[in-house]
C-alpha positions in Angstrom: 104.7 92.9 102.0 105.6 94.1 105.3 104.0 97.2 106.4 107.0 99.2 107.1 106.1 100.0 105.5 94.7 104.0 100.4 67.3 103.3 96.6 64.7 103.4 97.3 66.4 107.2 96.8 65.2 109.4 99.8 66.5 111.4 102.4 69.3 108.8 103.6 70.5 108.1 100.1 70.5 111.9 99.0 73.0 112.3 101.7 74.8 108.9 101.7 75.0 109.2 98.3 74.7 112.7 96.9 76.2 111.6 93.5 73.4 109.4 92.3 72.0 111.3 90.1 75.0 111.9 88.1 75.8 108.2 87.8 72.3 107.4 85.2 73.6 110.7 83.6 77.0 109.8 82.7 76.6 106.3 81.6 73.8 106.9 79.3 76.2 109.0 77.6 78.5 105.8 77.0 81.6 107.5 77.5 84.9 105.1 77.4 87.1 108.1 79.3 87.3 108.6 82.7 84.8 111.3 83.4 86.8 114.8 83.8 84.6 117.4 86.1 85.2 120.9 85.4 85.7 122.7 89.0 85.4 125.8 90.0 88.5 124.8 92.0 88.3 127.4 94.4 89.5 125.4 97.6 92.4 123.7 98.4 92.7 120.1 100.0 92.5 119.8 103.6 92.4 116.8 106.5 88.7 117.3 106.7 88.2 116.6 103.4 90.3 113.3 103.6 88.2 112.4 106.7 84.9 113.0 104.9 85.5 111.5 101.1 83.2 108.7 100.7 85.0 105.0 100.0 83.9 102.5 97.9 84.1 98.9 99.3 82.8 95.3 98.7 82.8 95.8 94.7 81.3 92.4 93.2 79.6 92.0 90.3 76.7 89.3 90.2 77.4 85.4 88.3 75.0 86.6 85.5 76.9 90.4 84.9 73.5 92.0 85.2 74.6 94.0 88.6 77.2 95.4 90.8 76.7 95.4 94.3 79.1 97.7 96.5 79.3 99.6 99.5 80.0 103.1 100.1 82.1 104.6 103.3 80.6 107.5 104.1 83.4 109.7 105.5 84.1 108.4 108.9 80.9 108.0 109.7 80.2 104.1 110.3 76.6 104.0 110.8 76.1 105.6 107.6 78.3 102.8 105.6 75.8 101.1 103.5 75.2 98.8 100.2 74.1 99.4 97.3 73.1 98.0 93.5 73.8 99.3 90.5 71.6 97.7 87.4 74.0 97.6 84.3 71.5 97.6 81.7 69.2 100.4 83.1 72.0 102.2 85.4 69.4 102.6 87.7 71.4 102.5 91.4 69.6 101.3 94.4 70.2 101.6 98.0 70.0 98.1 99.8 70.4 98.8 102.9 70.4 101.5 105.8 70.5 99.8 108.7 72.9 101.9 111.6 75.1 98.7 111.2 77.1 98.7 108.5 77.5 95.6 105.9 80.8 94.0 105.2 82.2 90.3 103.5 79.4 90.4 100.3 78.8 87.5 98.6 76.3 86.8 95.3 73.9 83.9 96.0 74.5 81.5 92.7 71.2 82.3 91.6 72.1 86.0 91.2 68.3 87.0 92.9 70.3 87.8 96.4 73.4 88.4 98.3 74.6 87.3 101.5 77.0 89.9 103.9 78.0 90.2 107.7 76.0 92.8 110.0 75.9 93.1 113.9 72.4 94.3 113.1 71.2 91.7 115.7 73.6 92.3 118.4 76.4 90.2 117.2 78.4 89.3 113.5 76.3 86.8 112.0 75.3 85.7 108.4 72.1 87.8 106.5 70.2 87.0 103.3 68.9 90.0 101.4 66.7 88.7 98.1 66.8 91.3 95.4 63.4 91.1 94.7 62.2 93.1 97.7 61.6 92.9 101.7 64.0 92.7 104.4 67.4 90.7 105.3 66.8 87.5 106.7 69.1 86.4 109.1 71.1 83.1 108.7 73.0 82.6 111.7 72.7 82.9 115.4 75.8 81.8 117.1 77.2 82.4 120.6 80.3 83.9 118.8 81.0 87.0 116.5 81.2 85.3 112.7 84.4 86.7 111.7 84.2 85.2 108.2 81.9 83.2 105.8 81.9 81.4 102.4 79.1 79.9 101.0 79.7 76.9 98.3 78.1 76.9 95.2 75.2 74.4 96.7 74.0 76.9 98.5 73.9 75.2 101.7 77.6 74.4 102.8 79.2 77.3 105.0 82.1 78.1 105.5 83.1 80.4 109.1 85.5 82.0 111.3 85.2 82.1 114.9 88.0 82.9 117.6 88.2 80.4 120.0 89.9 78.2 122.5 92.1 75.4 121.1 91.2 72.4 121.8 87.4 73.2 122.5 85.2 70.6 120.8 82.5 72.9 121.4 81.8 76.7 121.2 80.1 76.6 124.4 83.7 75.6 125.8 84.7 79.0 124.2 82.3 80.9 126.0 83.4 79.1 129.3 86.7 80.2 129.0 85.9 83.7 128.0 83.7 83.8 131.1 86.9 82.4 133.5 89.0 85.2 132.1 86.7 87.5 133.2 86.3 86.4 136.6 89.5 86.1 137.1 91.1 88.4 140.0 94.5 88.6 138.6 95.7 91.2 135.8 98.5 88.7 134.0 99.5 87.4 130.5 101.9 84.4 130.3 103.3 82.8 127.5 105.7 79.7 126.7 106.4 80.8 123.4 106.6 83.5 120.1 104.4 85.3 118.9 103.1 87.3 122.1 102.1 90.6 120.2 101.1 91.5 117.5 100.7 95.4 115.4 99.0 96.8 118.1 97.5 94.1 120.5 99.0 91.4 122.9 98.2 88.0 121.7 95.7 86.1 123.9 94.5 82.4 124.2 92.5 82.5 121.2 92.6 81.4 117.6 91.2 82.2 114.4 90.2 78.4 113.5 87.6 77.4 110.3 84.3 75.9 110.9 81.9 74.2 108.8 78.3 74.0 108.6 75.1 73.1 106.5 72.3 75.7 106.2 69.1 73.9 107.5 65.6 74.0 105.8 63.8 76.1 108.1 64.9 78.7 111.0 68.7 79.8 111.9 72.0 78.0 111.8 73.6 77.4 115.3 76.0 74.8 115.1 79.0 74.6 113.1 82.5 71.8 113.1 85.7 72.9 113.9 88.3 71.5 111.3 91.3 72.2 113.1 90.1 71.8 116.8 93.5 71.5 118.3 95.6 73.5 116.2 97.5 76.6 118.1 97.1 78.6 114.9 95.0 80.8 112.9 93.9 80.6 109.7 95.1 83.2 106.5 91.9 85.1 106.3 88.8 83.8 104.6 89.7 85.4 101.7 92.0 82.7 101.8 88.9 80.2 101.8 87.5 78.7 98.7 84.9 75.9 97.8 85.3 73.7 94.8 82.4 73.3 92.8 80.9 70.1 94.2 80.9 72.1 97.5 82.5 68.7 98.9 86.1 69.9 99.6 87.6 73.5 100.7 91.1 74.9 100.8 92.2 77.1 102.8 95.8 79.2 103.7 97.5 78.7 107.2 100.8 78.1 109.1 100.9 74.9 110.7 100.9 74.7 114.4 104.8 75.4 115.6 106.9 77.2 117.9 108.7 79.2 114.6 106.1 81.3 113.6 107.1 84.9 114.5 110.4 84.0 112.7 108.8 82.0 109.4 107.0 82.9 106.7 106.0 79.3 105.7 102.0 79.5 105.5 100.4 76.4 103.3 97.6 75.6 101.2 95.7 73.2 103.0 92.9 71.1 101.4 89.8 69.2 103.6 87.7 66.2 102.3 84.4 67.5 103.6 82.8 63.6 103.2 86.1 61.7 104.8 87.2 64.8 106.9 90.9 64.2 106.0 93.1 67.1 105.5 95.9 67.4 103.0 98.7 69.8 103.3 98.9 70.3 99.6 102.0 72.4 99.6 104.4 70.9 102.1 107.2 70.9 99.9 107.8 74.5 99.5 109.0 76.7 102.9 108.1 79.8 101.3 104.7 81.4 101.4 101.7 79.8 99.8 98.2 81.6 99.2 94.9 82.5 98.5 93.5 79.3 97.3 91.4 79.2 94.4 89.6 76.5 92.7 87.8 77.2 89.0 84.7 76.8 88.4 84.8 74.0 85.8 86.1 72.0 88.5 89.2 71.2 86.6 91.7 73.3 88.7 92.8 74.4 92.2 95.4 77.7 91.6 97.0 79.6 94.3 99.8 82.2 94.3 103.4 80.8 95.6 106.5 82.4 96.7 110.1 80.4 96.3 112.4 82.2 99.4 111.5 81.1 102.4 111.5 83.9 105.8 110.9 86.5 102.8 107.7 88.4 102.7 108.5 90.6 99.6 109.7 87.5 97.4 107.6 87.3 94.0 104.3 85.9 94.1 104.0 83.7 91.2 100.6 81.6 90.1 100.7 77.6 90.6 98.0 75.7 89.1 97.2 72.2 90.2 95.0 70.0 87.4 92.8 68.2 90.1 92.7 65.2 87.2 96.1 64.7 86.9 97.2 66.1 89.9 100.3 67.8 87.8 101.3 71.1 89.2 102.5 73.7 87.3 104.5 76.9 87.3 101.9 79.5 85.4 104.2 83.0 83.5 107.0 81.6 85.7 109.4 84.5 83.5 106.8 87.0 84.3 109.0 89.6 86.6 105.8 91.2 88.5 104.6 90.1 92.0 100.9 88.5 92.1 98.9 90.5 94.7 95.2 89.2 93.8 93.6 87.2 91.3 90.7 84.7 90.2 89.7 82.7 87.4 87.9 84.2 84.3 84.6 82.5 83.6 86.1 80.5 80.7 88.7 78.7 83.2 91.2 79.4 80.8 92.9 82.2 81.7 93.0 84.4 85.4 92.3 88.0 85.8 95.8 89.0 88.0 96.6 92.1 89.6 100.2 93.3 90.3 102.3 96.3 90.7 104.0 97.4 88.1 106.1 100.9 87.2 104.4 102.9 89.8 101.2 101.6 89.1 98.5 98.9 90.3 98.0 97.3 86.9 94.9 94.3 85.9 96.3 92.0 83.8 95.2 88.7 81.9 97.3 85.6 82.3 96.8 82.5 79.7 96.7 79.2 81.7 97.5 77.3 78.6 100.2 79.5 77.3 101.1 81.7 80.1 100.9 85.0 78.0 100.9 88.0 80.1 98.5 90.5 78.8 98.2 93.7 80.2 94.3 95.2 80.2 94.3 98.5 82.4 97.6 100.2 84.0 96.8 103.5 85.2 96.5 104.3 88.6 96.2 101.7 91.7 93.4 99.6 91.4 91.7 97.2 94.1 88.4 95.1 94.2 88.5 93.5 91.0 86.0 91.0 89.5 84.4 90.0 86.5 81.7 87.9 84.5 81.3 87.9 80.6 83.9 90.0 79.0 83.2 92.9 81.3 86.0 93.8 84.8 84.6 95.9 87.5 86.9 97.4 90.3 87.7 100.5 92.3 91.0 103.2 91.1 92.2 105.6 92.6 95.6 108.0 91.7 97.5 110.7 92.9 95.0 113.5 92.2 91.4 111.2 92.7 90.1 109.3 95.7 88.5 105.8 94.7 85.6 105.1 92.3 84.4 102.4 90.8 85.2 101.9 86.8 84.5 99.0 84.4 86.8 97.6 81.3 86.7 94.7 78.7 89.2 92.2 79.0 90.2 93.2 75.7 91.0 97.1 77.4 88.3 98.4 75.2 84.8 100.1 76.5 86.8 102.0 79.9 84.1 103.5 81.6 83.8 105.3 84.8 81.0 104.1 86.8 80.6 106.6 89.9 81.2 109.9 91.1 81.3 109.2 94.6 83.2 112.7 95.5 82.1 114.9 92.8 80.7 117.3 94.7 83.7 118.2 96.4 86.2 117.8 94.1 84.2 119.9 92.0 85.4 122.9 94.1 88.6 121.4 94.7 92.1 122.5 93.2 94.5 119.3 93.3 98.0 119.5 92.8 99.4 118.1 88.7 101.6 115.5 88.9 103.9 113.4 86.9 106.0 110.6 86.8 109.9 110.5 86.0 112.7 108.3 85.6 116.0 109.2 85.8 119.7 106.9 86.2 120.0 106.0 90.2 122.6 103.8 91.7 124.6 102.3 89.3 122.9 104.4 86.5 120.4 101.8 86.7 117.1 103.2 85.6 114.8 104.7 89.1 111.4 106.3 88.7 109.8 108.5 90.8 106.9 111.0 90.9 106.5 114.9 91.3 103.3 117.0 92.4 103.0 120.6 91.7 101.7 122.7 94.4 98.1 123.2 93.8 98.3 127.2 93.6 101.2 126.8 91.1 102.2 129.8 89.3 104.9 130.2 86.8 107.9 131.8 87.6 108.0 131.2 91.4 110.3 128.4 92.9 108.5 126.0 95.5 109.9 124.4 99.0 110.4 120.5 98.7 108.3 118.0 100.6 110.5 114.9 100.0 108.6 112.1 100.8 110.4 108.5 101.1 108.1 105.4 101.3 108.2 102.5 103.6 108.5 98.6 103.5 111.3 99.2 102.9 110.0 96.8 99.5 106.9 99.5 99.3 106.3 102.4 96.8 104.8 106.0 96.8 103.4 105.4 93.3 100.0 106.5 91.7 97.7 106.5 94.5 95.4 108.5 96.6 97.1 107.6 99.8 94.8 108.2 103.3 97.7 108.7 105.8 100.5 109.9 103.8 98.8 111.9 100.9 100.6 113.6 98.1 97.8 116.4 97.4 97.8 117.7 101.3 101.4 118.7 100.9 100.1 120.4 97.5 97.6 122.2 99.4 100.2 123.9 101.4 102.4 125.2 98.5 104.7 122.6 99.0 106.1 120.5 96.0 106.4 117.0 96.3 109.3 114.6 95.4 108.9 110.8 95.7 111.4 108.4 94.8 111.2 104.9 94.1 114.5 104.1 95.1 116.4 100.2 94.9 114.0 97.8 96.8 110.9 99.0 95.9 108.5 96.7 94.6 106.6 97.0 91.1 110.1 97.0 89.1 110.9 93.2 88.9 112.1 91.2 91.6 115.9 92.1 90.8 115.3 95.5 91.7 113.0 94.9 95.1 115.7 92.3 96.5 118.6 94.3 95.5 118.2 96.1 98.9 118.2 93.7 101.6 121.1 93.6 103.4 122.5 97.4 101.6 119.2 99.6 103.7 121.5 102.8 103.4 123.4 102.1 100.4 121.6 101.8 96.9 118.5 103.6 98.4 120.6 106.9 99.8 122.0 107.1 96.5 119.1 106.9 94.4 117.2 109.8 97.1 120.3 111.8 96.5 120.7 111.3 92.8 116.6 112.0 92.4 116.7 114.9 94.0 119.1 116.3 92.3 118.2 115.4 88.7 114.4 116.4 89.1 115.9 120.1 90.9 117.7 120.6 88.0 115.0 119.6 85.6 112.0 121.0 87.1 113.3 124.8 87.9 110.2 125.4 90.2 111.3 122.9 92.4 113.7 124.6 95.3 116.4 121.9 96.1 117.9 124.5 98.6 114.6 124.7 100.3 113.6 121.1 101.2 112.3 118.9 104.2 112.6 115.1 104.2 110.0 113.2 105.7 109.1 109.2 106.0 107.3 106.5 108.3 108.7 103.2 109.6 111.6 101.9 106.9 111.3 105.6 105.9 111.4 106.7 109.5 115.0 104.7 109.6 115.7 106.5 106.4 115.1 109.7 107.9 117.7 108.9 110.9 119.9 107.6 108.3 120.1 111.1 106.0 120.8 112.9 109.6 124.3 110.7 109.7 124.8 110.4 106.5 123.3 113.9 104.1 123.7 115.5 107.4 123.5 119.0 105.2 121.2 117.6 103.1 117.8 119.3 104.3 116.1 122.4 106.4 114.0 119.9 108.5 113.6 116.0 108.8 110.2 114.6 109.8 110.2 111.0 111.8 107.5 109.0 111.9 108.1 105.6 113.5 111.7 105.2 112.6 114.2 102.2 113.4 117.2 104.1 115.2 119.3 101.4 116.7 119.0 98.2 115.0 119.9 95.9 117.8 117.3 97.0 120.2 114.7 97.2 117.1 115.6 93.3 116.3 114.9 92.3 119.9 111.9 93.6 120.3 109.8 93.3 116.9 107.8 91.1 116.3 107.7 89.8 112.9 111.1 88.5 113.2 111.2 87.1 109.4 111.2 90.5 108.4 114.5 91.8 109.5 116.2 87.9 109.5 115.9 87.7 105.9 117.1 91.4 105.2 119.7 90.9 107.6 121.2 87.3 107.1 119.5 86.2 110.3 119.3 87.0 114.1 121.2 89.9 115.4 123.2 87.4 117.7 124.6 85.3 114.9 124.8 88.4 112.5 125.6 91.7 114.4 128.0 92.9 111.7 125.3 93.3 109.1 122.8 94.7 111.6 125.4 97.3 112.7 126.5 98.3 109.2 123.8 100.3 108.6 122.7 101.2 111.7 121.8 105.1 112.6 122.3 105.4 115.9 126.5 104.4 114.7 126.1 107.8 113.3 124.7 110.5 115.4 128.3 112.6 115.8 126.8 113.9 112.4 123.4 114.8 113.3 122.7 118.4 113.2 118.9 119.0 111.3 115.7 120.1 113.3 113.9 116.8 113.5 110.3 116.2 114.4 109.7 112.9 116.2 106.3 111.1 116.0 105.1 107.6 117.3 101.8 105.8 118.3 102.6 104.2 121.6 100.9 101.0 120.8 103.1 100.2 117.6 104.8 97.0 117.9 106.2 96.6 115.0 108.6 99.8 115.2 108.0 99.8 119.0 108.5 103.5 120.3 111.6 102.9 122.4 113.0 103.5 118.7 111.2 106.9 118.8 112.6 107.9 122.4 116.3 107.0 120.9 116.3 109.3 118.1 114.5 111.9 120.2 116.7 111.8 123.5 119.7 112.0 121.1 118.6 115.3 119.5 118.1 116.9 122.6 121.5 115.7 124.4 122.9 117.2 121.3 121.2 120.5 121.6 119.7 119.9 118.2 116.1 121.4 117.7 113.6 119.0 118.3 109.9 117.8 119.1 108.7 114.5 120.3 104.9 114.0 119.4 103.1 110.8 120.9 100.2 108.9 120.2 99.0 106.7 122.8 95.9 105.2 121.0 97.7 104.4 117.8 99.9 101.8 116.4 102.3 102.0 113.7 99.8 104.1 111.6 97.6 107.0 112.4 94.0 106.0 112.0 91.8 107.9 113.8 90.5 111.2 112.1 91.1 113.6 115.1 94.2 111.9 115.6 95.5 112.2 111.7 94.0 115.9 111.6 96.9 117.1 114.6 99.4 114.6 113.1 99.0 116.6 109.6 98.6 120.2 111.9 101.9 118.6 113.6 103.9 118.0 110.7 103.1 121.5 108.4 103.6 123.4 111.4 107.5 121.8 112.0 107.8 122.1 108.1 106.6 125.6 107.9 108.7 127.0 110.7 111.9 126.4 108.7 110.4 126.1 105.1 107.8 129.0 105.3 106.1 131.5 106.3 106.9 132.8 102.2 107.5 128.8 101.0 107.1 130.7 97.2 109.5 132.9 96.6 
């Protein structure tokens, strides 16, 4: 989906961890509901908070289902990110590791007895061994380069790697030699003979992502490693894209195949190597559309992957393919099933996969039937990420609109929910969060559109509230049940603000119907599903003051944002603009993941300006007359900020009251903690000087 778019117990785990105690606590009591604090709730939400809650990360439960391993962001503090274990029959939770580099990429050793991660520990990211049964991590690798990735097969000895390098090097010393002619070079160029030359928030150098293999030796470090693409002028999917099959004798792997089309294609392909013969196969060549995540089961019966049909469409439904590696017969898994695939991976039986897609403004598990291709929901509340699972037991992470992640277990049979940790209890014991609910209500067409409201958190009956309307991105996104870092619901609660978010034609999680119906129609259903929202939750909810309101979105909601000005010119006290397309020629020619706006669009501007111009804002701008704030990071490529100074220079030649914030270390999001604490003072002060300083009235 396109981003237009979340112990050794001592001293260091006391603070890392200042929940512990209460994890033993609460699972001895067995409990199969989410645990429910009761706060003294005598604090509102703030941008500090946000910065400092502590993040799960790196959930996996161990091949036997005795332990969960997992990491724990602490805050923003990076040297303080570290792993830990939780024992599921004594619920005792140790801390692994506290080493000032933090641990990412975990993986189980077969045996259960140890896990393997990435650290920097030494200098550089390289492979490390930590056995269970005490003493330090051994290190595995010690190459030249940064690892970027790993797998490990189930013999224990074959590796999988990333490393960026130079194509055509046979060696990684050749790497190195380049890297060390860039830098002595005098001259400050780039040159290139062909698309893509940037990327998010970087310029595209020489280097690729390519997949290496190795064999763990006997006795002392690994060093050398096989490149199996050593002339390819491509990069790799990811190595979660990587996967072994059980005879640790072949891999697959996700990747577009060198070409000159790939800022304008979204054709990646499941590739399968013969580790004994060396001999690649692209294993989905037929289909243009977007192949991924590779998977094989571990039976050894199946290789499964997750398959789109449209081709130059990111936001086309991801459906599950299954190939039987005996008689090679590839089939269509739930092919009626109207939800997009976003992760999966076999149960241990091999006869079914644990999936997880959106779905009605949730991020919903789910058990699919290989055989049969049932659907079966298991758990659909909230947004949840990090899934895995051994016996009958699921472990993953969930967050909604009124709780930051934690980790939380459930049968595949939906019974024995259980809330695992309280990573945040301590300060969201003092905490009072915003209620919320979801709605539906007939948009466009009277088709049915559902959306969300949050109450402010200081709520009091009687009084009416100002509106923070908040429109979503993608544009095939969704503002749905999730505790969101950059654009969070509760913050605007904390201000006295209600909140209004629409899931308007196009956004995804509501069948595929529904998320296409708005490519090539940006200001048509989705304007009239805003309107129509905001009128029938107003009416309904009489808190809510629909004459007292301030619009605000990022990137397609950005361009949404421009669009109300022309088009619900008298719709709002204030707009907010955060990355916004304003003149859709310009934005086309400069982008650059061209896929994105050829498919929504018909195809290149040149061959298709009518459809670009239809909905373009900057068409409109005789009707502009709302305050508008203006905010960009400079180093956005996607929405680059040319689009920004448009909108901007417009409101002032029009006298129109106006601010122009810029970011020159961020991209199309704001990441950096300082940086998101003034881009939150930024926005409440534009909403408050023409929603406040009274917002309750």
């Amino acid at each position: 989906m396109n981003p237009f778019s979340k112990i050794t117990l001592g001293t260091i785990a006391s603070l890392a961890f200042a929940a512990v105690p209460a994890l033993a606590e609460q699972a001895n009591a067995n409990s199969e509901k989410e645990i429910n604090s009761v706060p003294s709730q005598s604090e509102t939400l703030t941008v500090d908070h946000l910065n400092n809650f502590r993040q799960p990360y790196e959930v996996k439960v161990s091949p036997d289902g005795s332990a969960v391993v997992y990491g724990i962001k602490n805050g923003q503090e990076k040297a303080s990110n570290h792993l830990y274990l939780h024992d599921l029959s004594s619920e005792k939770v140790t801390q692994l590791t506290s080493n000032k580099s933090a641990e990412h990429a975990v993986q189980w050793a077969n045996d259960s007895k140890g896990i393997y991660f990435l650290s920097s520990r030494s200098g550089t990211s390289q492979v490390w061994y930590l056995g269970l049964s005490g003493g330090e991590a051994q290190q595995l690798t010690d190459f030249p380069l940064d690892v970027g990735g790993y797998k490990i097969a189930a013999d224990g000895k074959t590796m999988a790697l990333a490393f960026d390098v130079v194509p055509g090097c046979k060696t990684l010393q050749c790497t190195l030699d380049a890297k060390q002619k860039m830098a002595d070079e005098k001259h400050n160029t780039r040159a290139y003979d062909q698309l893509m030359v940037r990327h998010w928030d970087h310029w595209l150098d020489r280097f690729n992502t390519h997949l290496f293999v190795a064999t763990l030796p006997e006795q002392g470090k690994l060093t050398e490693a096989t490149d199996l693409m050593p002339d390819w002028d491509a990069d790799i999917a990811g190595m979660s894209q990587v996967s072994f099959n059980v005879e640790s004798n072949k891999l697959a792997f996700s990747a577009k195949k060198p070409g000159r089309d790939h800022a304008w294609t979204t054709n990646w392909d499941i590739f399968e190597v013969d580790l004994t013969s060396n001999t690649m196969t692209n294993i989905t060549e037929d289909n243009q559309a977007w192949d991924a995540q590779p998977q094989y089961s571990s039976d050894g019966r199946y290789l499964a992957w997750k398959a789109m049909k449209t081709p130059v469409y990111e936001s086309d439904k991801f459906s599950l393919k299954v190939k039987d590696l005996r008689s090679q017969k590839i089939q269509d898994i739930a092919p009626l099933w109207d939800r997009s695939i976003s992760d999966f991976h076999f149960s241990d039986d091999n006869r079914s996969v644990i999936a997880v897609a959106q779905d009605l403004g949730q991020k919903s598990i789910f058990s699919i039937s290989l055989q049969f291709g049932e659907v079966t929901p298991v758990y659909q509340d909230g947004t949840v990420a990090n899934v895995s699972s051994a016996g009958k037991a699921i472990y993953f992470t969930r967050h909604t609109l009124d709780k930051p992640a934690d980790i939380y277990t459930i049968n595949k049979d939906s019974y024995g929910f259980k809330q695992l940790t309280q990573l945040n209890k301590d300060t969201l014991d003092t905490l009072q969060l915003g209620e919320f609910q979801q709605f539906s209500f007939p948009g466009w067409n009277d088709e049915k559109v559902y959306g969300y409201w949050l109450k402010p958190a200081n709520f009091e009956e009687g009084k009416k509230y100002p509106i923070a309307f908040l429109v979503h991105g993608g544009p095939q996104g969704s503002f749905g049940n999730m505790f969101h870092y950059r654009w969070n619901a509760q913050l605007w609660a904390a201000q006295g603000y209600g909140v209004v978010m629409i899931d308007f034609h196009g956004s995804t999680g509501y069948g595929q119907k529904f998320t296409d119906s708005i490519s090539g129609d940006w200001g048509g259903k989705p304007l009239i599903d805003l309107q129509k929202g905001l009128a029938f939750i107003t009416e309904k909810e009489a808190w809510l003051d629909g004459d007292n309101a301030c619009a605000l979105g990022a990137s397609y909601g950005g361009y949404m944002m421009n669009w109300i000005m022309g088009n619900w010119s008298d719709g709002f006290n204030c707009i907010v603009n955060h990355a916004g397309l304003f003149d859709m020629q310009s934005f086309y020619y400069v982008t650059e993941e061209l896929w994105f706006p050829e498919h929504d669009f018909s195809g290149p501007y040149y061959s298709n300006a009518e459809n670009y111009d239809k909905f373009d804002p900057s068409r409109f701008v005789d009707n502009w007359k709302m305050p508008m704030l203006v905010i960009q990071g400079e180093l956005d490529y996607r929405v680059p900020y040319g689009q920004s100074l448009g909108a901007f220079t417009t409101l002032q030649r029009k006298g129109i009251d106006s601010r122009l914030v810029m970011f020159p270390d961020e991209d199309h999001h704001i990441r950096k903690p300082d940086n998101l604490k003034e881009w939150y003072r930024e926005v409440f002060a534009w909403m408050d000087k023409y929603l406040g300083p009274d917002r309750a009235e």
